[in-house]
N, C-alpha and C positions, 0 to 999 in steps of 0.2 A: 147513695150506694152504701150497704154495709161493708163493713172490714173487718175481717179475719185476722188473727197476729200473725199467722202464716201467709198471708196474702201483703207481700211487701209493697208488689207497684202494681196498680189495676188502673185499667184505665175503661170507660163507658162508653161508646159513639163519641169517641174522639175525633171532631173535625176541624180542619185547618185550611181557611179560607182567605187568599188575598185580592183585593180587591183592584182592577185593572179597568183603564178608561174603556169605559161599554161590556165588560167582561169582569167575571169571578174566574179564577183557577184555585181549584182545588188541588191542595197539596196531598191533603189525609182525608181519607174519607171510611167514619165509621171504624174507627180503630178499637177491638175489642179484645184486650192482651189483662194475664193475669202473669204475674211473674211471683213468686215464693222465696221467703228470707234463705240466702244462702246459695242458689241456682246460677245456673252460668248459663247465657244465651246469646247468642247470636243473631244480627239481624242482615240479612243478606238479601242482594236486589241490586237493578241493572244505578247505573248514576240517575240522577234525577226520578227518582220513583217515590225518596220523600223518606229516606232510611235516616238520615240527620237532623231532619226537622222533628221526627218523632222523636229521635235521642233529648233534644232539647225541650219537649214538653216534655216528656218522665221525668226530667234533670230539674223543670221547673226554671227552665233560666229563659223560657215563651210560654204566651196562655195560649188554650184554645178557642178556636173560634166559636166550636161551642162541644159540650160532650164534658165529661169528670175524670181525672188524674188523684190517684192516691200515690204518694211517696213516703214511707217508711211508716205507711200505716193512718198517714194525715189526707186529707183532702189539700189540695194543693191549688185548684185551677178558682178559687172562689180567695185566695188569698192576695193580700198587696206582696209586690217587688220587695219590701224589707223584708216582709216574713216569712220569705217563698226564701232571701236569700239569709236570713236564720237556719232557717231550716237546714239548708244544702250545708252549710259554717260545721253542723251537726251531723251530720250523715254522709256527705257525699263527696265522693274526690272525680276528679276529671282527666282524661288523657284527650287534646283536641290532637285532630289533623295539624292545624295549624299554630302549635307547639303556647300560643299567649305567654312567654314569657316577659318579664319587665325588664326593656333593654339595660335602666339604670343600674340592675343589680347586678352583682355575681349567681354562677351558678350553684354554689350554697347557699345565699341568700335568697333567692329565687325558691328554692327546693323548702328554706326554712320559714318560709312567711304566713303558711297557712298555720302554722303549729305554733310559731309565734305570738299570728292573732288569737288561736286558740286556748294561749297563756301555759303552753306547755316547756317547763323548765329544760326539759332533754333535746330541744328544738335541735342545738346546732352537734351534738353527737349523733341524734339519728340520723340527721341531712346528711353528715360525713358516710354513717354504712352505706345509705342509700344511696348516696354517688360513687364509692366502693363498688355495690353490688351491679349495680349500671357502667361499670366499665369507666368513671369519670374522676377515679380519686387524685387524679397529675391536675386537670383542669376545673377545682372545685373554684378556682378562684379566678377564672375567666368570665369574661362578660359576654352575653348571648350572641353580642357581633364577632365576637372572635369565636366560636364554636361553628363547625358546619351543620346542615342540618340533623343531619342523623346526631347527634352529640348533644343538641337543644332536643331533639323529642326523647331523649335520652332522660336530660335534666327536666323533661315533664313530667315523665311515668316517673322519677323520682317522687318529686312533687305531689304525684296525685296518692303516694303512698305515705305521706309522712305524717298524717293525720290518722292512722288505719283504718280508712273509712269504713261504712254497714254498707254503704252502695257505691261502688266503681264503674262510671260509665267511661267507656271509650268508644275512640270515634278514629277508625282506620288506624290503630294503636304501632302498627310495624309497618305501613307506609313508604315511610322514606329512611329505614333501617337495611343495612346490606345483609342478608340471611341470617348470618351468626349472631350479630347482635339484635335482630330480629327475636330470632329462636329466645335467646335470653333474655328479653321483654314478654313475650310472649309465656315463658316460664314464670317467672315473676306476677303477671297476672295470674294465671292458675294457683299456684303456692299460694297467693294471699287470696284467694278462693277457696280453697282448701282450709289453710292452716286455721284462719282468724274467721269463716265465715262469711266472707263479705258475698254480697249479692255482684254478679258481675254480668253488664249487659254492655257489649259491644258490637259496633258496626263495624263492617268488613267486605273486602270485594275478595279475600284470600279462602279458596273453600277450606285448605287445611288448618289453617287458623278455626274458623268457623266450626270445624268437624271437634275439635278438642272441646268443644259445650256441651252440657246435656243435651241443649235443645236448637233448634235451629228455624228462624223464623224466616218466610220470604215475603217480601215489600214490592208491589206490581201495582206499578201505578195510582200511589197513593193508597191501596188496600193491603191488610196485611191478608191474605188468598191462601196462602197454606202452611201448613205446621210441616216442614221435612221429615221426614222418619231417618231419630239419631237413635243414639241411647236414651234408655227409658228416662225419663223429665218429669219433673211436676208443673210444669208451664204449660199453659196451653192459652188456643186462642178461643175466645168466647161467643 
């Protein structure tokens, strides 16, 4: 597959295949997505249609069963586990559903670990705004069993900002947030969409969330079947 420098995540007949006593299910089938440095998209679709498993091959943290994935411009799916996760060290930050913090630490610590590994001296002042700006600056020094949940996906979207990544993926990012502090997550991604560029592709069951993308992708039974008509986008499907 060629690659354009504008052409940030492309992906070929992306298929995803698991394998089941006397049976195959197909997860993804035939996924042909171009996404451009800087673009915000959406991926929307009923549960189990396969909008997460995709998140996770673009993200490069699963291969395909078979098909090509470009991430920040590299071929990814032809790469080992260390180099896939070099890569992402470099480019990518994460908001899961299910928050992966590390119980042992604090919620500063937590927030300052990837910028740490990244050898970045200002680690533990930006961790502070960023739990400031998330609503968390009373409980920076609470441990993730003492936070409720909303408070831990809180100190995620921290987390996945403190590196300023080129690529932000999220995955159900306002979930288990109560509106307000939703809305302010949800801001927070856009802004750093905006201000720094970062490419931002998130999963969502929320349409108004979704509607604030350029673009807006739908996921039907493992196909991605239609491009919704948002605001004008440079995304499309192929």
């Amino acid at each position: 597959m060629s690659v354009t420098p504008e052409l940030f995540i492309q992906t070929r007949q992306l298929c995803k295949q698991v394998a089941l006593p006397g049976n195959t299910l197909n997860i993804l089938t035939d996924i042909n997505l171009t996404i451009n440095r800087g673009d915000s998209v959406a991926i929307v679709g009923a549960s189990g249609s396969g909008k997460s498993t995709l998140l996770g091959l673009l993200a490069g943290l699963d291969v395909p069963s078979s098909g090509e994935v470009v991430l920040a411009g590299q071929r990814i799916d032809t790469l080992n586990d260390d180099a896939r996760a070099e890569l992402r060290a470099q480019h990518v930050g994460f908001v899961f559903q299910s928050f992966l913090l590390l119980p042992a630490l604090s919620a500063l610590e937590n927030v300052t670990l990837p910028a740490e590994l990244a050898g970045q001296r200002d680690a533990t002042a930006r961790g502070k705004q960023l739990l400031e700006l998330v609503g968390l600056s009373e409980r920076m020094h609470f441990f993730p069993a003492q936070l409720s949940g909303g408070e831990q996906q809180r100190v995620a979207i921290a987390r996945a900002f403190i590196t300023q990544p080129a690529i932000l993926f999220a995955d159900e990012p306002s979930a288990n947030l109560d509106s307000a502090t939703g809305r302010r997550v949800e801001d927070l991604l856009f802004e750093l969409n905006r201000s720094q560029g970062t490419t931002l592709v998130l999963v969502t069951h929320n349409p108004q969330l979704a509607a604030r993308c350029q673009r807006q992708f739908l996921m039907d039974a493992g196909r991605l079947t239609e491009a919704l008509p948002m605001a004008e986008g440079r995304s499309h499907v192929g």
